[in-house]
N, C-alpha and C positions, 0 to 999 in steps of 0.2 A: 466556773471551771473551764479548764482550757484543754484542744487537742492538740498535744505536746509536738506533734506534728509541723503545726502550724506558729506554736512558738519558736522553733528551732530551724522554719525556714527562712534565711536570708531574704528571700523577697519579702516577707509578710513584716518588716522591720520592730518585732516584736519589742527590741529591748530598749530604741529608744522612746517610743509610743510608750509605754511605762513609765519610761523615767520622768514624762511627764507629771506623773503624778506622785514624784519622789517615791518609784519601787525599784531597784536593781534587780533585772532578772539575769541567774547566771546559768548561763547558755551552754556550758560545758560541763555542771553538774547535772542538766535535764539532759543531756545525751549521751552523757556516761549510764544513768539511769534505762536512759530507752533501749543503751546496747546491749545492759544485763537485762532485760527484759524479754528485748527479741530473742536472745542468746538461750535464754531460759524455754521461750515458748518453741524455737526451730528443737535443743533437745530432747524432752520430753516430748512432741512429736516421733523426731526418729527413734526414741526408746519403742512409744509406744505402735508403729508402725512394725518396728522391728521384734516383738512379743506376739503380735498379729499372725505376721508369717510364720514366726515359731511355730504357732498352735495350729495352723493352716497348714504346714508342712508334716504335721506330725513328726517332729522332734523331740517331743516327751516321751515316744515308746521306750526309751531307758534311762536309768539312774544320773548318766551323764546329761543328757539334754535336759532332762528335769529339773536338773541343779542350774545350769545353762539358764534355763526358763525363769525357774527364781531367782538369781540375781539379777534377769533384767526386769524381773515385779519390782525387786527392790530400788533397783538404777532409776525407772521407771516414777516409781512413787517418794523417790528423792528429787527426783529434777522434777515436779509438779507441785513440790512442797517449794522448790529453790523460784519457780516459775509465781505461785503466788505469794511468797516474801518479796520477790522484786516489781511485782504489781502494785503491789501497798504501799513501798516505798517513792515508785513512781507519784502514784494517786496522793499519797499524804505532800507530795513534793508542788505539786500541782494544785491542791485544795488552798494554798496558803497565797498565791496570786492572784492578785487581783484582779478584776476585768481591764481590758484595752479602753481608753477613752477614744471617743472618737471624734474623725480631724476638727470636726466645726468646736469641739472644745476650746474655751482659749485655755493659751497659759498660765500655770500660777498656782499659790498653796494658798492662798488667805482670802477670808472675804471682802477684801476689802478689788481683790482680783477678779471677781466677778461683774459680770457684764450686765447694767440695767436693759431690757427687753422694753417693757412700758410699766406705769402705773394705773390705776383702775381708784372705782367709790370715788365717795366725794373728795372735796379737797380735804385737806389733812387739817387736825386740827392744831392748833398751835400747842408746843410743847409746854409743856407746865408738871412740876415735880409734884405737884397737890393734886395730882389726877392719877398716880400708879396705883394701879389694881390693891395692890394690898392693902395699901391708906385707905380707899375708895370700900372696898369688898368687907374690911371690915369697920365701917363708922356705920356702915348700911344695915350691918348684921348679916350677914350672908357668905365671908368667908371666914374663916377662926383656925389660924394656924396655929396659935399656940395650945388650942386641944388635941390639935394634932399631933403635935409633939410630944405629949403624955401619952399617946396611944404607942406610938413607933418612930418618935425622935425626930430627927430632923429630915425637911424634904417631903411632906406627908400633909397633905389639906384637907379642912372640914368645909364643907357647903352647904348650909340648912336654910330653914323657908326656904322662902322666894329663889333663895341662889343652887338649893338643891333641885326647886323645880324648875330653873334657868336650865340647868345641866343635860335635867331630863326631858328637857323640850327641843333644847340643840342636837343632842343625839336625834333623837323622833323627824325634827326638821330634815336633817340631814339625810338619813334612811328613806325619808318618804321623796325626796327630791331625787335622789341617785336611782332607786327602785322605778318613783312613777315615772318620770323624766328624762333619765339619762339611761336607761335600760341594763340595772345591773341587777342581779339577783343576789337575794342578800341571805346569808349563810350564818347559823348561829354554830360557834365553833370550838374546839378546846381550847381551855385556856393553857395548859400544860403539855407540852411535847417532847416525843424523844430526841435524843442525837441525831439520829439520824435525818431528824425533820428540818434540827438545826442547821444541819452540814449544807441540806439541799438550796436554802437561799442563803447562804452565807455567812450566816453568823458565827459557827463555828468551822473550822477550830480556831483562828484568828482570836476574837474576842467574848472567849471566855471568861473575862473578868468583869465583864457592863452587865452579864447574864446573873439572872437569879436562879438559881438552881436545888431541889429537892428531892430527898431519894426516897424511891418507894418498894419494899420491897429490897429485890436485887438490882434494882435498876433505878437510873439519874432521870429526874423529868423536867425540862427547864420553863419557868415562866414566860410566857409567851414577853416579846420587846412590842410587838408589833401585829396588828392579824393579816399581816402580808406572809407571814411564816405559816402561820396552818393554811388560810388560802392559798397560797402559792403552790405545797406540798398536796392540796386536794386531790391534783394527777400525777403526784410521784409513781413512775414505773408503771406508766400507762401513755398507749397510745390513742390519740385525739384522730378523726377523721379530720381530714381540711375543710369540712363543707361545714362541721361544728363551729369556726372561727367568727369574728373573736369570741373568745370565752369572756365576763364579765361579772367578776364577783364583787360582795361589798358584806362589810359586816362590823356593827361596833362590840368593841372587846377593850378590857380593862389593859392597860401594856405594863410590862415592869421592869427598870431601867435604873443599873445597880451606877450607871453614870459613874465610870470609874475614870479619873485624870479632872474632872470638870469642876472640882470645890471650889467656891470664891466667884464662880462665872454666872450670872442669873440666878443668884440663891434667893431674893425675894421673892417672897410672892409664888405665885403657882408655875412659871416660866420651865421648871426643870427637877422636875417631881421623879421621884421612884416611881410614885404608881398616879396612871392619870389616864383617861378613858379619850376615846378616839374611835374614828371612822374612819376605816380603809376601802381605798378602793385597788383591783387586782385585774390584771384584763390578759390572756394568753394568746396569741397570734401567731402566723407565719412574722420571719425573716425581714422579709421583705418591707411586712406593713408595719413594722413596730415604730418608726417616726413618725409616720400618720395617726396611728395609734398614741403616742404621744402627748402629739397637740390635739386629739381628742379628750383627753384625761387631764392636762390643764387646764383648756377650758371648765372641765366639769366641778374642778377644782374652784378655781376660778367668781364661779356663776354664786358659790357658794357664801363667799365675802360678798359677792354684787347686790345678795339678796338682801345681807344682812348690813347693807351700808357703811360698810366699814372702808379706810381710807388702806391701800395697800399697792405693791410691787414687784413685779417680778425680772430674777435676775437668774441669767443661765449660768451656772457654777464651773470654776476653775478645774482642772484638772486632778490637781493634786487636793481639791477640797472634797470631791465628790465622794459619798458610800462605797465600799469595798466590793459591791455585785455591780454600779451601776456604768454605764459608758459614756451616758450624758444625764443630765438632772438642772430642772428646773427647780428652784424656791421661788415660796411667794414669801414675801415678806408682810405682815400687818404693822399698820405703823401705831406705835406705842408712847402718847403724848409725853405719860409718864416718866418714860426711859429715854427722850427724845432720840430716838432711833425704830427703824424698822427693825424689826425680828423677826426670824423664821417661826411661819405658823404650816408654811405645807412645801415636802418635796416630794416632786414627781419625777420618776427617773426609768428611764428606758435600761435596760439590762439584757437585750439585745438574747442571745441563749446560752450565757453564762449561768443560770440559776437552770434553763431547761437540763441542761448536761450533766450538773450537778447532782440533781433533783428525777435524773432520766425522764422527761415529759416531754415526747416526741410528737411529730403530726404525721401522719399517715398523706401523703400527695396524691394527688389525683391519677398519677402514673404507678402508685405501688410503695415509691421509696419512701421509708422511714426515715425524719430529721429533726436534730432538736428543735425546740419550741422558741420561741421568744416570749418574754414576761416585762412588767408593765407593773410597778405601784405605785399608791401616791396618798399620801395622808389629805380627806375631807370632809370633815376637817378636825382637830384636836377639840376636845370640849372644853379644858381647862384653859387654854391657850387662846379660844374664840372666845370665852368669855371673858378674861382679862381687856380684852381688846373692847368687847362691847361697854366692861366697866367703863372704858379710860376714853374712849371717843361719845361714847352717848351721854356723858354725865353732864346735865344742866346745870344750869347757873344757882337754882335753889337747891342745889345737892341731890336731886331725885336725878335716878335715873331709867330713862325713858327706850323702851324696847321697839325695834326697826316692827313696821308694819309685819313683816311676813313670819314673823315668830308670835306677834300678839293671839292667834289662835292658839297655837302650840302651848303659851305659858299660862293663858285664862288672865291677866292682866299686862294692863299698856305700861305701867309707870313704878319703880318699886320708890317708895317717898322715902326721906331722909331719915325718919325713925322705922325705919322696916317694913311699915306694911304697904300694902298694892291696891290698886286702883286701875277700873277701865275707864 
């Protein structure tokens, strides 16, 4: 969310910083908006300034001033009505832009416009079509999407043995490395949230269509996408001291992702699932420090594939590619023999205090002043997505596939063998 203020003034070159990212901001509907706004808030003041003295003057001792006096009740509670219909209007006008990228962004809509940073893990493996996850996950016995397809169609994976306690040992990895390690406190959270929670980091009202949504009662609860949406909203409409800074959350939670526009793009395999479990991590800050902040939270990301030897890349995203809250975002890509191509397994993206403003999560400064917050997430790492990646790089030559050192305590065996079972 944005102060309309600061969109509408000429120095701040609001519209074409946008259009970097193919959004047209029009600059004469937000200020038609902010005149009826202001217009609204100066009379309904003077109303009620002017009803003040009334009552102050004693102007009610007769039948005339009395009448006098209730029509400016009425005038009064007509322009406070007229005052917040052009708030809303405003607010609703403003919720639907996106954030400003920022300058170190490059140019560009496609990923093919994104700029490599470095790559990391071992050397990559050679690409080979006999190594995708799917083919691999299930000859093994360990992924079975076409059970999944009897259950809820298409998009929907099963993971049993060894690959369901693969799942469970990545999540476990993960939590315990973020928590012991990287000092984030990990938060067990809801998985169903209101509108309201949506609005605060972004997801609605833009895209209400990717959203799964369920009504309870009188009221809409949407399937969490991400547990950057309830973490994030932990201090909706609360003020943080500055001394509490940064804030660091972390939590795994199932996501659910109606993936609306995307049929035909990664449909194999586990790549791009409705529902699929992940590790988020969520960091709150000053202003100031949110780039440092950052490249804290990549690394942390990061460290995560290093443990896990996996071969991968990171590439700082286009303008016009980037999430709708964020102002810059790194991906990391894991490299997928299978698909000979990198894919996005983690984005971390600085969002500057487009989500605090949103979401009203202010910091309290050392001086007294209250200001929005700055916010920070970053997927580390997806468990469907890291496992795919361990199928398709660790698979040996005898078809067994062989678990990085730092998960072998996690899973209780080193090696799942070509007919399913495990071995240390």
């Amino acid at each position: 969310m944005h102060d309309v203020r600061e969109l509408t003034d000429p120095e701040e070159n609001a519209a074409p910083r946008l259009a970097r990212r193919g959004y047209e901001l029009r600059i004469q509907q937000l200020e038609k908006a902010q005149r009826r706004r202001s217009a609204a808030v100066t009379r309904t003041a003077n109303l009620r300034a002017e009803l003040k003295r009334a009552s102050q003057g004693g102007r009610e001792a007769d039948a005339e001033a009395r009448e006098e006096a209730r029509q400016l009740r009425d005038q009064a509670k007509t322009a406070a009505a007229e005052e917040r219909a052009a708030e809303k209007q405003l607010q609703q006008a403003l919720l639907t832009i996106p954030n400003i990228p920022l300058d170190e962004v490059p140019d560009g809509f496609l990923e093919k416009d994104a700029v490599e940073v470095r790559r990391g893990g071992p050397p990559p493996v050679a690409a080979d079509e006999t190594r995708h996850h799917a083919l691999l996950g299930e000859q093994l016995g360990i992924l079975d999407s076409a059970r999944a397809s009897k259950l809820s169609g298409a998009r929907f994976s099963v993971a049993r043995g060894p690959g369901a306690r693969l799942e469970r040992a990545l999540g476990d990895f993960f939590l315990d490395l973020h928590t012991s390690a990287h000092g984030y406190t990990e938060c067990s959270v809801p998985f169903l949230v209101s509108r309201e929670t949506m609005t605060g980091t972004g997801q609605l009202p833009k895209f209400e269509d990717d959203l799964f949504v369920t009504r309870a009662g009188d009221r809409d609860l949407f399937l969490i996408p991400t547990a950057e949406v309830p973490l994030t909203n932990l201090f909706a409409q609360e003020v943080i001291d500055a001394n509490r800074l940064p804030i660091a959350l972390t939590a795994r939670t199932p996501c659910f992702r109606a993936e609306a526009g995307s049929y035909g793009r990664d449909t194999r395999g586990v790549l791009r699932l409705h529902q699929f479990e992940k590790v988020e991590l969520v960091r709150i800050c000053a202003q100031q420090d949110a780039q440092q902040e950052l490249a804290l939270m990549l690394r942390h990301a990061e460290e995560c594939l290093q443990l896990l030897e996996l071969s991968y890349r990171v590439v700082l995203l286009p303008a016009g590619d980037m999430g709708f809250s964020a102002r810059m975002t790194y991906d990391i890509e894991v490299w997928l023999p299978g698909a000979d191509a990198f894919r996005e397994i983690s984005s971390v993206s600085d969002c500057g205090t487009f989500q605090g403003r949103r979401a009203g999560i202010r910091i309290r400064t050392p001086d007294g002043r209250k200001v929005p917050a700055a916010t920070l997430n970053g997927s580390a790492l997806p468990i469907g997505r890291t496992m795919a990646a361990l199928i398709e790089q660790h698979r040996q030559p005898d078809g067994s596939l062989l678990m990085p050192e730092a998960l072998v305590s996690y899973t209780g065996f080193r090696r799942i063998l070509p007919d399913g079972s495990t071995t240390l």
